[in-house]
C-alpha beads as a LAMMPS data file, in Angstrom:
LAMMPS data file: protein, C-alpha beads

198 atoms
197 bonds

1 atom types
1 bond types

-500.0 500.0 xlo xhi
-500.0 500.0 ylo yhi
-500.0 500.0 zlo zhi

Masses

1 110.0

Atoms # bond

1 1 1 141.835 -67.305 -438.781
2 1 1 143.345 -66.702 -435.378
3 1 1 146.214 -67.912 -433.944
4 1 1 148.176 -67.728 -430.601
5 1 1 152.106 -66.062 -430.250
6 1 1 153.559 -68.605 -428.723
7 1 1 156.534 -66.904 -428.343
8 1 1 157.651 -63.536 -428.197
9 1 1 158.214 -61.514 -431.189
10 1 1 161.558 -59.811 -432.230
11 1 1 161.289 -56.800 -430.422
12 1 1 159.549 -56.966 -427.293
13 1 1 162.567 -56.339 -425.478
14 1 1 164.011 -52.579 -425.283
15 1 1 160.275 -51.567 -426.156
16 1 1 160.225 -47.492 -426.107
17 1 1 157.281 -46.163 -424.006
18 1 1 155.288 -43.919 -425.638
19 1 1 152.118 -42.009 -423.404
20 1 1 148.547 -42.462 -424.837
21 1 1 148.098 -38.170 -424.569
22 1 1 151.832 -38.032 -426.666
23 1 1 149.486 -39.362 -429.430
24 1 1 145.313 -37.585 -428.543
25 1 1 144.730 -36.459 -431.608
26 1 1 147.164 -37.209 -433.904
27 1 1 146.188 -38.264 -437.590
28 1 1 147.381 -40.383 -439.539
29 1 1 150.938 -42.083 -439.266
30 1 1 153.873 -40.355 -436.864
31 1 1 157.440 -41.671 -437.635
32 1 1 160.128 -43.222 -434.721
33 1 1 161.260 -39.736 -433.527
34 1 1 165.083 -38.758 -433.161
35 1 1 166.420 -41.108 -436.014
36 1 1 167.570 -40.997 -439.738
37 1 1 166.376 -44.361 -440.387
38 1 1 162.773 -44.936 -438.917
39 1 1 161.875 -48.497 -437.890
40 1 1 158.596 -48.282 -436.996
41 1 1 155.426 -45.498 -437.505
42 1 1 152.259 -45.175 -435.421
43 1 1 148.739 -43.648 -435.877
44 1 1 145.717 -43.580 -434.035
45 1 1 142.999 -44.686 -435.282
46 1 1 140.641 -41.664 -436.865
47 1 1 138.069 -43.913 -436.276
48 1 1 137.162 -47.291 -433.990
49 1 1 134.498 -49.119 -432.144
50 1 1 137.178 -51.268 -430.769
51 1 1 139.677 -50.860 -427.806
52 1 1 142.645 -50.436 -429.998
53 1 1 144.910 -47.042 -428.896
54 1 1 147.233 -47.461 -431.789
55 1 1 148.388 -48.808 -434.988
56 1 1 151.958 -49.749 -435.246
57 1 1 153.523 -50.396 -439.015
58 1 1 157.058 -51.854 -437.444
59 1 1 160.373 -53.536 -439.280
60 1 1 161.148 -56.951 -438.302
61 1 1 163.391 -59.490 -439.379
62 1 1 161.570 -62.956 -440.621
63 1 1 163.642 -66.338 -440.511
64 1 1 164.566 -64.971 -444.398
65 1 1 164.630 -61.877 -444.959
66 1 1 162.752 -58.645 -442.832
67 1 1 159.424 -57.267 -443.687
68 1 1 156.880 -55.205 -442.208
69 1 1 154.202 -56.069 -439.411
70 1 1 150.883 -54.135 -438.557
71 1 1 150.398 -54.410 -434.839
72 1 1 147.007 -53.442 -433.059
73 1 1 148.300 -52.170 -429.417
74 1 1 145.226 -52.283 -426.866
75 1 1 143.896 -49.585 -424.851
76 1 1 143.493 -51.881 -421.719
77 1 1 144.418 -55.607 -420.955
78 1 1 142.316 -57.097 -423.775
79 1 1 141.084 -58.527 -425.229
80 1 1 140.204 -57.231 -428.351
81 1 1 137.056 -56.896 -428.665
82 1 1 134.154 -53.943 -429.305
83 1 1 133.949 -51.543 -426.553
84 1 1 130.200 -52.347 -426.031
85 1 1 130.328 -56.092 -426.382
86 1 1 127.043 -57.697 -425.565
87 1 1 127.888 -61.269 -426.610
88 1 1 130.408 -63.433 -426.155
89 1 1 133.987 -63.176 -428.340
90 1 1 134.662 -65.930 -431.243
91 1 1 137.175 -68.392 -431.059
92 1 1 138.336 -68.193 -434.814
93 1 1 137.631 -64.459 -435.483
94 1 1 137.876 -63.074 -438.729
95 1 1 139.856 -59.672 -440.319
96 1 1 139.801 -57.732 -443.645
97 1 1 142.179 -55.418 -444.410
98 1 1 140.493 -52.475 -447.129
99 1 1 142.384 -49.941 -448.959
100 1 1 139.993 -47.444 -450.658
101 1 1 137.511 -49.576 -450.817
102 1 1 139.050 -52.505 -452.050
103 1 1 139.497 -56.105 -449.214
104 1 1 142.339 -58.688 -448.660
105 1 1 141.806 -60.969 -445.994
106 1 1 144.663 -61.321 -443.633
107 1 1 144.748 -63.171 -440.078
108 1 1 144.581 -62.028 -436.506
109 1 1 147.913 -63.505 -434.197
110 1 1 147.688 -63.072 -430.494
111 1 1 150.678 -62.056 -428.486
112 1 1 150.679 -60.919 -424.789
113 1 1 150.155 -57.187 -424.984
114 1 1 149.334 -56.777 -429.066
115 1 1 147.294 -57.885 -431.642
116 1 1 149.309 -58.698 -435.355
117 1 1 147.847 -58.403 -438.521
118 1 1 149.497 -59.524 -441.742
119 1 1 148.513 -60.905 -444.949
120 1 1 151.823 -63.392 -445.728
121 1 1 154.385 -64.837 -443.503
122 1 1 158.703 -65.842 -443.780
123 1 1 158.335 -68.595 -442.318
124 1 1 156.581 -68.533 -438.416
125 1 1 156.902 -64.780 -438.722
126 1 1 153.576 -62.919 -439.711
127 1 1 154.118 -60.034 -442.276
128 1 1 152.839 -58.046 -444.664
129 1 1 152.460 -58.616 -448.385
130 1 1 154.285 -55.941 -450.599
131 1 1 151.091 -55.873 -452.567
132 1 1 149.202 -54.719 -449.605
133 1 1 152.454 -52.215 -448.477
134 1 1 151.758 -51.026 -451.933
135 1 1 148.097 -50.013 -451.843
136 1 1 148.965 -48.818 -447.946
137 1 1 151.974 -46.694 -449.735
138 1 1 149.480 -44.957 -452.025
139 1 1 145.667 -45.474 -450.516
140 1 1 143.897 -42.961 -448.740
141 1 1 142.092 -44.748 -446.294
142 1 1 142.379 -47.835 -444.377
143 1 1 139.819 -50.077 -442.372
144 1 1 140.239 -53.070 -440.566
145 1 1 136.768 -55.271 -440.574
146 1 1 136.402 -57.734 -437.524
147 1 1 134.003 -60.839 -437.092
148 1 1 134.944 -60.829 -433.178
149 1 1 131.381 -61.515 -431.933
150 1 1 129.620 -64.781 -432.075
151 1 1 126.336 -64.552 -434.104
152 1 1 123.421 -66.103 -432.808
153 1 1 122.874 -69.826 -434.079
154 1 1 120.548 -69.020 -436.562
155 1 1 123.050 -66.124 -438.519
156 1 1 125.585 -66.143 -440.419
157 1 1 128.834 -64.572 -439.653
158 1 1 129.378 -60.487 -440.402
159 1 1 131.643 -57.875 -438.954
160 1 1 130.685 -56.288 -436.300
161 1 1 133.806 -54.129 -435.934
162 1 1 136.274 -52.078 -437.592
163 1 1 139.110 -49.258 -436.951
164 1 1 139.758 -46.388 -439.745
165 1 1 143.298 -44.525 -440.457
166 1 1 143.870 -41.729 -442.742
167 1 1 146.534 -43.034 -444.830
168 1 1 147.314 -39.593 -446.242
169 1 1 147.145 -36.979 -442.554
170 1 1 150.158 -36.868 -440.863
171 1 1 153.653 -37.798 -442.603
172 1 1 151.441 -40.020 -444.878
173 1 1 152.655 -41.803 -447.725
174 1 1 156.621 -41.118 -446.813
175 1 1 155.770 -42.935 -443.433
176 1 1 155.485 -45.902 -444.820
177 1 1 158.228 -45.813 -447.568
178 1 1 160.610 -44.841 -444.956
179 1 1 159.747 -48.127 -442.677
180 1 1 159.772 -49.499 -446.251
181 1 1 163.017 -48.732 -446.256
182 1 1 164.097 -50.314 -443.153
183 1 1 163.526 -53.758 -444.553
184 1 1 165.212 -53.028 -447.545
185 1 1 168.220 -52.003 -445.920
186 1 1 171.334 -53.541 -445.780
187 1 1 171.759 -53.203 -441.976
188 1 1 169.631 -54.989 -439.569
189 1 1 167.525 -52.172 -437.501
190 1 1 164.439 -53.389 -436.216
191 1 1 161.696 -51.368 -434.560
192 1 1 162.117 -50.716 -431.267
193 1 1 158.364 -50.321 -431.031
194 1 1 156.649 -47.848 -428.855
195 1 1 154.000 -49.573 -426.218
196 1 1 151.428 -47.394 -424.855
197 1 1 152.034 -46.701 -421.258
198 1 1 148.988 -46.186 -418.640

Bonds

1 1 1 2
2 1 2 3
3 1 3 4
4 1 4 5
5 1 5 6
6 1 6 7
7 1 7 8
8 1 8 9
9 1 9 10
10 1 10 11
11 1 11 12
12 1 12 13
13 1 13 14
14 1 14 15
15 1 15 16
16 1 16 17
17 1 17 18
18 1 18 19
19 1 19 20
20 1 20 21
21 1 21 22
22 1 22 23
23 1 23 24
24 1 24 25
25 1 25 26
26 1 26 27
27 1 27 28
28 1 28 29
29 1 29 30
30 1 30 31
31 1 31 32
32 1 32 33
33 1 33 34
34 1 34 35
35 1 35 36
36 1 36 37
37 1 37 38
38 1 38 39
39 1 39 40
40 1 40 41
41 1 41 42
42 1 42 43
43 1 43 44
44 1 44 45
45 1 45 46
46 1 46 47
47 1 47 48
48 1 48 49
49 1 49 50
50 1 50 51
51 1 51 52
52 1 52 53
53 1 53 54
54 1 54 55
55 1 55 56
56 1 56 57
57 1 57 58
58 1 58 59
59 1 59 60
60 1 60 61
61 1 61 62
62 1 62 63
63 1 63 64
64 1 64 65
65 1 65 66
66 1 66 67
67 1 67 68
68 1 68 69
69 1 69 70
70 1 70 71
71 1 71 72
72 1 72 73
73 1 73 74
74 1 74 75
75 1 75 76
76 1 76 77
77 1 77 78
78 1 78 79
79 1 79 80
80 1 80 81
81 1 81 82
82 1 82 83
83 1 83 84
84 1 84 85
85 1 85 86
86 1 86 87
87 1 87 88
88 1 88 89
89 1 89 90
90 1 90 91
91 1 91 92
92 1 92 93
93 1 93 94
94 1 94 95
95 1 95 96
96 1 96 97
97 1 97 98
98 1 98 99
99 1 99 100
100 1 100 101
101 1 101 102
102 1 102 103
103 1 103 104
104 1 104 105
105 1 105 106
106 1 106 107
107 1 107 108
108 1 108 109
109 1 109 110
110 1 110 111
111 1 111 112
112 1 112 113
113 1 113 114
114 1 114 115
115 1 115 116
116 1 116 117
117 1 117 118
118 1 118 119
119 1 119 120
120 1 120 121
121 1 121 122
122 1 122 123
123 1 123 124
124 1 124 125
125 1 125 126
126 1 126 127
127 1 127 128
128 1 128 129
129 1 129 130
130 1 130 131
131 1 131 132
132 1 132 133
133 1 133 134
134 1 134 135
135 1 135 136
136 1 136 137
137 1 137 138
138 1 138 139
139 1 139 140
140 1 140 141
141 1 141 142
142 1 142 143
143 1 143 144
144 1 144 145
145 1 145 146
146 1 146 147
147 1 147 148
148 1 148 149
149 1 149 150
150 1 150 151
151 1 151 152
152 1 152 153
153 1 153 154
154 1 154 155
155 1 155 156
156 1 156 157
157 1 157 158
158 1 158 159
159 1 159 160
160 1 160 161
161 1 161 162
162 1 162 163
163 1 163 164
164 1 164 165
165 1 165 166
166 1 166 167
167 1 167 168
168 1 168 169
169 1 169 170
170 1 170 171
171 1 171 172
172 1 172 173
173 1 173 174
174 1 174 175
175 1 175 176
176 1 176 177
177 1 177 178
178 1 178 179
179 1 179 180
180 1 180 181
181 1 181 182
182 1 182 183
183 1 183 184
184 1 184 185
185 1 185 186
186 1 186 187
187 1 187 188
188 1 188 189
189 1 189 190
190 1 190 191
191 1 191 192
192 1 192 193
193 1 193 194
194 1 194 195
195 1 195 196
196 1 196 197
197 1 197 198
């Protein structure tokens, strides 16, 4: 199920630019630079037939208590949708999240400039389960499945779309204990989280 931000969420102001060619390349998950404490890591996807230039795991403080969001940040003005779309886009579209091999389904939220994924909630506030933070902790791969493209009458829905990360490339595993850690701790530091710049 989709659903529309209505309102801004907790850290779209003081947003840190990052430049799309500061991440070509990179594999798997990159921490907040410059700090003991990171709030937020980002990877590009290894793989994607979508228009999504990274994946954001970011600390953010619920109603309750904080937790952790996925965010899907675009690589144009949206929407998202395959980079080859040949029908039109579906009103309620559908996501998966799969850790080696294994689904949970989640929901798709729409703000302005990013796409959130999460599998629970405080609250308004979209987050992510600690059973999924635990399989992203110690999985190898994950994939995001998408039903984004209306079927013709006559079939039934499928995905027709889907972004990979290496879980273990990069700073791996310790990437996401350390954002982990953020909403654990007993200070409130939230993500400042990085927006692709054009």
């Amino acid at each position: 199920m989709a659903h529309l931000l209505g309102r801004p969420l907790t850290l779209l102001a003081g947003l840190i630019g990052f430049t799309a060619p500061a991440m070509a390349g990179a594999a798997g998950w990159g921490l907040e630079p410059n700090v003991r404490d990171p709030s937020y890591a980002v990877a590009e996807p290894s793989s994607t037939n979508l228009n999504i230039d990274a994946v954001v795991l970011s600390c953010e403080q619920g109603p309750a208590r904080r937790g952790l969001q996925l965010r899907l940040y675009l690589s144009d003005t949206g929407p998202l949708a395959p980079k080859v779309a040949t029908m039109a886009l579906k009103d309620d579209p559908r996501v998966e999240l799969v850790v080696d091999g294994v689904s949970r389904p989640a929901e798709l939220l729409f703000a302005d400039n990013f796409v959130v994924v999460a599998d629970s909630a405080d609250g308004t506030m979209p987050l992510l389960s600690d059973a999924f933070l635990d399989k992203l902790q110690s999985g190898r791969r994950l994939e995001l499945k998408f039903d984004l493209v209306q079927e013709p009458h006559d079939h039934a829905p499928s995905f027709d779309a889907s972004a990979v990360v290496d879980l273990q490339a990069g700073a791996g595993s310790r990437a996401v204990a350390a954002v982990r850690h953020c909403a654990d701790g007993p200070t409130q530091h939230l993500a400042e989280t990085p927006r692709p710049s054009r």
